[in-house]
C-alpha positions as CSV (number, residue, x, y, z in Angstrom):
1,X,34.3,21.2,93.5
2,X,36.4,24.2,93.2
3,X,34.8,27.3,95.3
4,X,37.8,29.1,94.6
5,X,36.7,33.2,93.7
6,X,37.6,34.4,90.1
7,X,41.3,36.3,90.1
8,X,40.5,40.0,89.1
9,X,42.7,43.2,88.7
10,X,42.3,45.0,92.0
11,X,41.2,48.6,92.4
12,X,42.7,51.9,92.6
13,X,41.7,52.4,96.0
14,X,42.3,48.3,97.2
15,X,46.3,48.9,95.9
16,X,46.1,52.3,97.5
17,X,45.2,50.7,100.7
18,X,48.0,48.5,100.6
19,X,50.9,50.9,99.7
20,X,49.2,53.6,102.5
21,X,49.6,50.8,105.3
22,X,53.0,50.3,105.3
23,X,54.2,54.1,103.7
24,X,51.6,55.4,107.1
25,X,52.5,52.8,109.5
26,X,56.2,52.9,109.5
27,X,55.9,56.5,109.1
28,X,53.8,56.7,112.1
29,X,55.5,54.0,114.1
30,X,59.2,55.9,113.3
31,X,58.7,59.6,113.5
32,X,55.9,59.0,116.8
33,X,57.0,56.1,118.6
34,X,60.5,55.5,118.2
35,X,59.9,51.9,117.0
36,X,62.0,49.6,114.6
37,X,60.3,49.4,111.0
38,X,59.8,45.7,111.0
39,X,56.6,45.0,112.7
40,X,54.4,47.6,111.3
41,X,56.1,46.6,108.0
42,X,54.6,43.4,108.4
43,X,51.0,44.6,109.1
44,X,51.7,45.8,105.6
45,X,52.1,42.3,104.1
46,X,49.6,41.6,106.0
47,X,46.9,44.3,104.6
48,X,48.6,44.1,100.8
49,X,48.2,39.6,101.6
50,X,44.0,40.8,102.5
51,X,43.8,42.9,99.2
52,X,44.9,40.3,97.4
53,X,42.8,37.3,98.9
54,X,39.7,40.1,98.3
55,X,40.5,40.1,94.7
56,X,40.6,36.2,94.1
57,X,44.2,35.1,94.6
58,X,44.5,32.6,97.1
59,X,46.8,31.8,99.9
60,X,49.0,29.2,98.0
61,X,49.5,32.2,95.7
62,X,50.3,35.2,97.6
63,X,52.9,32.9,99.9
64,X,54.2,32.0,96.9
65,X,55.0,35.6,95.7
66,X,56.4,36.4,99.1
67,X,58.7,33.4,98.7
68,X,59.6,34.4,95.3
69,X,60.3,38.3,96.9
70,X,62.7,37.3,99.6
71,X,64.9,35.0,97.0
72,X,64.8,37.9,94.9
73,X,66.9,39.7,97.5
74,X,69.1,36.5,98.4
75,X,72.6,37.6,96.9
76,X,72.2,40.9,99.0
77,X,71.4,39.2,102.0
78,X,74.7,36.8,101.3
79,X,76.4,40.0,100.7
80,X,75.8,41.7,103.9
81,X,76.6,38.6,105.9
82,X,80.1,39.0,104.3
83,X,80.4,42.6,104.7
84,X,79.4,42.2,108.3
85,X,82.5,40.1,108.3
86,X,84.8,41.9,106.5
87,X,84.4,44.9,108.9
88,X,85.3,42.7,111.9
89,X,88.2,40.9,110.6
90,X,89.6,44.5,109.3
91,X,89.3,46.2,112.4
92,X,91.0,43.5,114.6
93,X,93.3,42.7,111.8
94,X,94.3,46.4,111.9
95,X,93.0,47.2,108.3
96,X,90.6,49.9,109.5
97,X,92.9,51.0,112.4
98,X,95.7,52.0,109.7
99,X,93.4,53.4,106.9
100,X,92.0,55.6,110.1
101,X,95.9,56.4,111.1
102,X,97.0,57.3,107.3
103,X,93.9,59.2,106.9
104,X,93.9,61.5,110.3
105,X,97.5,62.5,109.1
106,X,96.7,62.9,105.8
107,X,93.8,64.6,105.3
108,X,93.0,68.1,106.7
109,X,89.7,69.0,107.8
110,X,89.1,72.4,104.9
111,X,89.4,69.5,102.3
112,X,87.8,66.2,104.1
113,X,84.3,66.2,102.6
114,X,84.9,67.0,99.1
115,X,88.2,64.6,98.8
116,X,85.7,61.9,100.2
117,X,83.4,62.1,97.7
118,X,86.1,62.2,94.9
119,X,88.1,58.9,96.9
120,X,84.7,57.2,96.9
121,X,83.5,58.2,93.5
122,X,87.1,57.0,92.0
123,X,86.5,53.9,94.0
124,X,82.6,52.9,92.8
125,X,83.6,53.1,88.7
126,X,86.4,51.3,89.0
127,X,84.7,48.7,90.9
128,X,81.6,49.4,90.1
129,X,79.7,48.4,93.4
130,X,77.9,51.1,95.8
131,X,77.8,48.7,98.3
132,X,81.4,47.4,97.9
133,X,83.2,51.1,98.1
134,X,80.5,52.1,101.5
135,X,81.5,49.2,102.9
136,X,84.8,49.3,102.6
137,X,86.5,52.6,102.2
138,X,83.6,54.3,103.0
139,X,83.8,52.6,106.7
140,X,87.4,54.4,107.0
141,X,86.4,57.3,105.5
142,X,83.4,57.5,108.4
143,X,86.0,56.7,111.0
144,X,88.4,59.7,109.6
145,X,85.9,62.0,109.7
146,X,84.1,60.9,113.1
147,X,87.9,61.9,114.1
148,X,88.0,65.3,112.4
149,X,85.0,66.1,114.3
150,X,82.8,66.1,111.7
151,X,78.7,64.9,112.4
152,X,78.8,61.5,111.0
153,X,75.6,61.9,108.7
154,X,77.4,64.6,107.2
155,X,80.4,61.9,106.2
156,X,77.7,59.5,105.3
157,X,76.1,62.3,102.9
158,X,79.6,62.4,101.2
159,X,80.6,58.5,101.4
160,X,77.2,57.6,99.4
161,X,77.0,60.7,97.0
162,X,80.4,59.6,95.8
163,X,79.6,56.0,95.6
164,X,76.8,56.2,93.7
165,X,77.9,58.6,91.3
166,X,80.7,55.9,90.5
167,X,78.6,53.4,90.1
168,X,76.1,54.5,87.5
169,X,78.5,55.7,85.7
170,X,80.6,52.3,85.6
171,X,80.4,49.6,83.1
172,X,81.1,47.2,85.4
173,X,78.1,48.2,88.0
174,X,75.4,45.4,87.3
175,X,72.7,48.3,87.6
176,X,74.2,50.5,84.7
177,X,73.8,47.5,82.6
178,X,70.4,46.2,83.7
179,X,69.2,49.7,82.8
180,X,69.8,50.0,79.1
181,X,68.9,46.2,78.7
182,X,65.6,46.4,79.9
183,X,64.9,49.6,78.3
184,X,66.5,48.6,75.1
185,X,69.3,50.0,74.0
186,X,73.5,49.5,74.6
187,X,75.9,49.8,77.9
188,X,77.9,53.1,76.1
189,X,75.3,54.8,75.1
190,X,73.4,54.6,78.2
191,X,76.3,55.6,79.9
192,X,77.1,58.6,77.6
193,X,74.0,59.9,77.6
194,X,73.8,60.1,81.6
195,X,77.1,61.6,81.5
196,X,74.7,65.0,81.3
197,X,72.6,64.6,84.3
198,X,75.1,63.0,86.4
199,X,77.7,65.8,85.9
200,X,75.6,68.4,86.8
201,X,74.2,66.7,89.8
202,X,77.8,65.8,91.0
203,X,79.0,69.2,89.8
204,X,76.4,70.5,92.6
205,X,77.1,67.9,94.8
206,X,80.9,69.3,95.3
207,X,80.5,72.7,95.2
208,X,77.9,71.8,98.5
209,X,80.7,69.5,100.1
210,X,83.6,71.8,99.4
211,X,81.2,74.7,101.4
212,X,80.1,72.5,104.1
213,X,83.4,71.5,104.8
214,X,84.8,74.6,105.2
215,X,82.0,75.2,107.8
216,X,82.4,72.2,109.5
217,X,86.1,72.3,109.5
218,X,85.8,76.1,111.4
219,X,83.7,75.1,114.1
220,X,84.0,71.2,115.0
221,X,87.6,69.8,114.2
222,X,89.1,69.1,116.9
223,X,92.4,68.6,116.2
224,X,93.5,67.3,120.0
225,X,91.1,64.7,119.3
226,X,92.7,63.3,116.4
227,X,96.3,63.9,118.4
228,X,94.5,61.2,121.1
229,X,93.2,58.6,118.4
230,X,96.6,58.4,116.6
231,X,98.0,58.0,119.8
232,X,95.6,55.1,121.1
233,X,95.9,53.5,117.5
234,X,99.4,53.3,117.6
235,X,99.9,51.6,121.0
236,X,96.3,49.3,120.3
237,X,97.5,48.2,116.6
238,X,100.4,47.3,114.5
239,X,100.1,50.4,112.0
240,X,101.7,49.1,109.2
241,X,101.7,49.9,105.1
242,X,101.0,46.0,104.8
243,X,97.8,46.2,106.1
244,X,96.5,48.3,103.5
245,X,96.8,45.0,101.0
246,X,93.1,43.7,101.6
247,X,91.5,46.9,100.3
248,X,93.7,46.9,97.4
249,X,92.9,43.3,97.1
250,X,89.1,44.2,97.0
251,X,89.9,46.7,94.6
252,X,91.7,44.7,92.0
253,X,89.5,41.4,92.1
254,X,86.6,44.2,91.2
255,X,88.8,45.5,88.3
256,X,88.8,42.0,87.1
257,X,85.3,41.7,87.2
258,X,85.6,39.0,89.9
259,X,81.8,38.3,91.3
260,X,81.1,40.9,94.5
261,X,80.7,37.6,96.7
262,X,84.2,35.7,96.4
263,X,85.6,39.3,95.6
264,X,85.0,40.6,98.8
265,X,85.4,37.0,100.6
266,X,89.4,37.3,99.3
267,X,89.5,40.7,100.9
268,X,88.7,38.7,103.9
269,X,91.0,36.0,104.1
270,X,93.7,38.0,103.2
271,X,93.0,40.9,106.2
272,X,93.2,37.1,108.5
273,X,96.5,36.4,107.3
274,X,97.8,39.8,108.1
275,X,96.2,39.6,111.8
276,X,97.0,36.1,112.5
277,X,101.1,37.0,111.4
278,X,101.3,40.5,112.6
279,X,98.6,41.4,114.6
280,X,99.0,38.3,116.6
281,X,95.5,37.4,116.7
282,X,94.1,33.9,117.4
283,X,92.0,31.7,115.4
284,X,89.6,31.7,117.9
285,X,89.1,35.6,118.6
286,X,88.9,36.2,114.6
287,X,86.1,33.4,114.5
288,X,84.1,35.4,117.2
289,X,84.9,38.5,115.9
290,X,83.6,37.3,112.3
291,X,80.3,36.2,114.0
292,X,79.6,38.7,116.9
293,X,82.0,41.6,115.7
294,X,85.1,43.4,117.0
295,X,84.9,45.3,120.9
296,X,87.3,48.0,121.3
297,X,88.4,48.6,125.1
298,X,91.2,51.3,125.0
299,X,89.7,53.0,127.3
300,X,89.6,56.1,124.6
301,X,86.1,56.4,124.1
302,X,86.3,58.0,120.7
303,X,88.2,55.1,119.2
304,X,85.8,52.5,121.2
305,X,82.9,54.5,119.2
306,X,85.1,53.9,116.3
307,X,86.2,50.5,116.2
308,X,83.1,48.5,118.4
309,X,81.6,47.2,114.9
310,X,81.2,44.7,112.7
311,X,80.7,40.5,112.4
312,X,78.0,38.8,110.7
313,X,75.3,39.2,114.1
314,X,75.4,42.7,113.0
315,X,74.0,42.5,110.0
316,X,70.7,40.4,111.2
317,X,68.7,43.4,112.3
318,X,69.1,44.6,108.6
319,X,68.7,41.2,106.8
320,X,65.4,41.4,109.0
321,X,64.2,45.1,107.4
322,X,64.9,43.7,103.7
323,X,63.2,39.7,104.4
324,X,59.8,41.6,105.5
325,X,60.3,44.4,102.4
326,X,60.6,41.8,100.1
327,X,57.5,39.5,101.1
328,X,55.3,42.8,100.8
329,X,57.1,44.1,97.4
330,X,56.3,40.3,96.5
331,X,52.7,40.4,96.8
332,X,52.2,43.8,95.3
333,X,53.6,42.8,92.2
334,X,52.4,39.2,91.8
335,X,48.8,40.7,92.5
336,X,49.3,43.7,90.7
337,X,48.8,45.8,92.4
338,X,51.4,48.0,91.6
339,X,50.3,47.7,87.8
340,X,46.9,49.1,88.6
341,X,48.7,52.3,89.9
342,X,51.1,52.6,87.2
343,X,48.5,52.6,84.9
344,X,46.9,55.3,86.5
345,X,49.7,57.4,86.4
346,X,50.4,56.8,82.7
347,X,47.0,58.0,81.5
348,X,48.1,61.3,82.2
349,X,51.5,61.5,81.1
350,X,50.7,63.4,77.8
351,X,53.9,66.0,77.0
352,X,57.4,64.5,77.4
353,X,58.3,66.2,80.3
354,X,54.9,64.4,82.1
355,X,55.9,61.5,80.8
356,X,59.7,61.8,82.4
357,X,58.0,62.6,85.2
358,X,55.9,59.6,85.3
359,X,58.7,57.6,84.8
360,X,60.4,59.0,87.6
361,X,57.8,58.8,90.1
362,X,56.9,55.3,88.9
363,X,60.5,54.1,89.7
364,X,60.7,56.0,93.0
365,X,57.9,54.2,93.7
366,X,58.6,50.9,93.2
367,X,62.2,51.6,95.4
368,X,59.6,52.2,98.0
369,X,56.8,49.8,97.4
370,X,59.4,46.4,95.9
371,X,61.9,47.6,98.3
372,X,64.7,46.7,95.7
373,X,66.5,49.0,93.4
374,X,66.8,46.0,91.0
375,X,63.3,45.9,90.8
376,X,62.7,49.2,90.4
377,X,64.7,49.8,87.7
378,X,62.6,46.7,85.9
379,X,59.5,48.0,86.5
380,X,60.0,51.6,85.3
381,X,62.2,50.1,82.5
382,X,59.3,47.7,81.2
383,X,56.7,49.9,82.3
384,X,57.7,52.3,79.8
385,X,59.5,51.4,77.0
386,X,56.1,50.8,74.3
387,X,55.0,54.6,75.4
388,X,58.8,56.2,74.6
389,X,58.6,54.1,71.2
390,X,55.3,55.2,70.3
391,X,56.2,58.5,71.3
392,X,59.5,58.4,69.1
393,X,61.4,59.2,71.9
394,X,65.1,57.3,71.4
395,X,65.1,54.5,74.5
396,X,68.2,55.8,76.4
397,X,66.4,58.4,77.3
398,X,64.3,56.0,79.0
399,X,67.6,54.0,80.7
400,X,69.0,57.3,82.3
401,X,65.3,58.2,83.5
402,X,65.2,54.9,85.1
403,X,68.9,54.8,86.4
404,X,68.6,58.6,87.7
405,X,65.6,57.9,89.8
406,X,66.2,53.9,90.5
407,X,69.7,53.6,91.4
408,X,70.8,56.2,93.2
409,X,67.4,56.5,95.6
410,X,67.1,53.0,97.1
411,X,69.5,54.1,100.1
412,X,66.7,56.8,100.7
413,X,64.6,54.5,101.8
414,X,64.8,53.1,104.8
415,X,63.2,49.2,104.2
416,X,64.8,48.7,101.0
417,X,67.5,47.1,100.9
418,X,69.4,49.7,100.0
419,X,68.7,52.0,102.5
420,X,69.0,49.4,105.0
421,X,72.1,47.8,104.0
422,X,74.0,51.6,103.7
423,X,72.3,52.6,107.5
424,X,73.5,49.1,108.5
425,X,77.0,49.2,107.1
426,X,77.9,53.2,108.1
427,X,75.8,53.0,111.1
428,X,73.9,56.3,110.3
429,X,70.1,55.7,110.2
430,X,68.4,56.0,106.4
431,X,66.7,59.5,107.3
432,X,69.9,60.9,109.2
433,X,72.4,60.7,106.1
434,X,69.2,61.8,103.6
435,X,69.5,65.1,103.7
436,X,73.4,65.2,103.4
437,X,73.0,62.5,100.5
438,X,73.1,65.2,97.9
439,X,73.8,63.7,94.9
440,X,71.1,61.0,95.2
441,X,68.6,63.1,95.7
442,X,69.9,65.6,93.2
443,X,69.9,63.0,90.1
444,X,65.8,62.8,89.3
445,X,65.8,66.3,90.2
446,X,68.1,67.3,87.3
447,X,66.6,64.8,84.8
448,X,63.2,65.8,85.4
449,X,64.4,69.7,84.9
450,X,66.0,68.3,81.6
451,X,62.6,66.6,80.5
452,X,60.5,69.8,81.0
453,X,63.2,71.8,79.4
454,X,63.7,69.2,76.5
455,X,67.5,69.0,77.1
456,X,69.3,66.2,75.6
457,X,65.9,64.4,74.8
458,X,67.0,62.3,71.8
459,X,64.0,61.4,69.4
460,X,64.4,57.7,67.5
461,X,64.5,59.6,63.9
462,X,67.9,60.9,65.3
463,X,69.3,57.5,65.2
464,X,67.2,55.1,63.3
465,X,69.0,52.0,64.8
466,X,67.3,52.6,67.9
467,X,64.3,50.9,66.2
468,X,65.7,47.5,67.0
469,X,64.0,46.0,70.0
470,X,63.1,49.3,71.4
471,X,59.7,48.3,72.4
472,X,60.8,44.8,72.7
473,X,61.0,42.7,75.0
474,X,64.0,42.2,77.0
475,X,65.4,39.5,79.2
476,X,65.0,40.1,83.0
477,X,68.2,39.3,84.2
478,X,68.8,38.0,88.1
479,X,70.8,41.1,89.0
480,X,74.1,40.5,89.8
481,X,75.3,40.4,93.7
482,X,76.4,43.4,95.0
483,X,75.6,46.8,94.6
């Protein structure tokens, strides 16, 4: 005999319970205790697994949906592995050591913040990967700047602002083209129509670096320093223009729309070749370093600071944040839990600008609650799209409400994977580089002002092909690897 409760919808107040518990308890935990995230994460699942049992889902279920969670967030956990890696083998290969060299010479303190956010924005749309450009150049570009004497959230601030802003604007990021295919409408004019927001908030975003580095460059650069690390890298390293060949490697295997995996697995293999032929480094030491990371003992402890990083253990503590994220993002969808909320909020959403606004908090909520920016871009995506069409309200207005509050805010929080894979990979901590992370936090500010203000809000009449599928239903795509 089954004895099995009925399944019902939960409550308001049950899926409250659940996001409160782990929103409070790592907030607690963090900002009281000094504790890592993980464990009162998991009292999360734990509470959100109770809510659901309560409402009639069983346990088959709700370990099923935590399965399903964690696979969801598979390629980004290969991804890290490999990054953790590629900042090993670059460092003893000399990579980093060089790009550090070339840019301590190169780049002068007045102009290092806002040419880092224009080098990593040039960087993200032609590669279209966030995660690629921080984890590559935007590990250099921390280096340069830890040199210059500038406070290293401050160079994380720039490093992601720029990044991000490339890759929503990129045809070739995998989140700028989930966007206007779950809202329903194409790649180009998705990406012409954020062209608004996104200039403005980048617009703002350099005028802020350019005036913070001229502070900054006044009262810390310490320009002795920099004499000492371009001394210690020269007699540590072979500082040679060859070694600069596995970024542009990285970079032109992303041009050619080569996967993020094997792309950043060549860059790699070749940064090896260069440090088992010039370097001198042994098969063995690069097989450590690729596991347990690279040590720097110059005795300098500046360039120790700089250079101790990297290998695939490195990564685990972060693989660990997004693995318990996931399970709990898992079950709140599965059970919906989060639907019950989002319903909620859409009763009220009445003008335009409340309905932008709903939009926007929706997806900021599910980068907090699904812990993925993938999914959050899904959810406020599918969430929406019948109300904008019944509205009359042209769906890419709906993809650049969704990419402006999805994409570029999943590195603000610290257990999604996004904020744990940028804290992991610049080793700044989530809430250090946040307030410095201008542009991110700038983009759903400017496209909520331009829904209350009805700027560029395109109605359907204004382009009657919109029609097509707008409130249809489109394909969830797996996202592809590496943001």
């Amino acid at each position: 005999m089954n004895t099995s409760k009925p399944v019902r919808l939960p409550t308001i107040p049950e899926a409250v319970v659940s996001l409160l518990s782990l929103v409070v308890g790592i907030g607690i935990s963090i900002a009281f205790f000094g504790l890592d995230p993980q464990i009162p994460m998991l009292l999360g699942v734990g509470v959100a697994g109770l809510v659901a049992w309560r409402c009639g889902y069983p346990y088959e279920v709700i370990q099923d949906a935590m399965v399903k969670g964690i696979a969801n967030a598979l390629p980004a956990i290969m991804i890290l592995l490999v990054i953790g890696i590629l900042i090993g083998v670059w460092i003893v290969s000399g990579v980093v050591p060089t790009l550090l060299y070339y840019g301590l010479t190169m780049l002068s303190p007045e102009i290092f913040l806002p040419t880092t956010l224009i080098i990593c924005a040039i960087t993200s749309l032609a590669t279209g990967t966030s995660w690629g450009t921080s984890g590559t150049i935007g590990v250099a570009l921390m280096g340069i700047g830890a040199g210059l004497g500038f406070p290293l959230p401050v160079v994380a601030g720039a490093v992601l602002s720029g990044a991000y802003f490339g890759d929503k604007m990129s045809p070739l990021s995998d989140t700028t083209n989930l966007a206007p295919a779950m809202a329903g409408t194409d790649l180009y004019t998705h990406i012409r129509h954020m062209a608004n927001t996104s200039s403005i908030a980048f617009g703002l975003t350099l005028l802020i670096e350019i005036v913070l580095g001229l502070k900054y460059s006044a009262s810390n650069a310490d320009l002795g320093n920099v004499n000492e690390i371009l001394a210690t890298l020269e007699s540590n390293f072979a500082i040679n223009p060859v070694m600069l060949i596995p970024p542009i490697v990285v970079l032109a295997v992303s041009w050619w729309k080569v996967p993020a995996l094997p792309g950043i697995a060549m860059g790699v293999l070749t940064a090896a070749l260069i440090g088992f032929g010039i370097q001198g480094v042994s098969f063995e030491a690069m097989m450590n370093i690729s596991f347990g990371g690279y040590s720097s003992e110059t005795g300098v402890a500046s360039v120790d600071d700089l250079l101790s990083r990297g290998g695939m253990e490195s990564m685990l503590y972060t693989i660990s944040i997004v693995f318990v994220a996931m399970m709990f993002g898992g079950i709140m969808e599965r059970t919906n839990q989060l639907k019950v909320l989002v319903a909620k909020i859409l009763e009220r959403a009445e003008s335009t600008g409340s309905l932008i606004f709903s939009t926007v908090m929706t997806t900021l909520a599910a980068n907090v609650v699904l812990c993925d920016q993938y999914m959050a871009i899904v959810m406020g995506a599918r969430t929406y799209a019948e109300a904008y069409a019944e509205r009359g309200i042209h769906a890419k207005n709906l993809s650049r409400v969704v990419e402006d509050s999805g994409t570029v805010t999943a590195n603000l929080v610290p257990w999604n994977s996004g904020g744990a894979y940028q804290a992991g990979v610049l080793g700044v901590s989530t809430l250090a580089y946040l307030p410095f992370n201008f542009f991110c936090w700038l983009s759903p500010l400017v496209t909520l002002a331009f829904g209350y203000f009805n700027i560029n809000i395109t109605r359907i009449d204004d382009d009657p092909g919109a029609r097509l599928d707008q409130a249809g239903s489109a394909p969830v795509a797996a996202p592809i690897a590496g943001k």
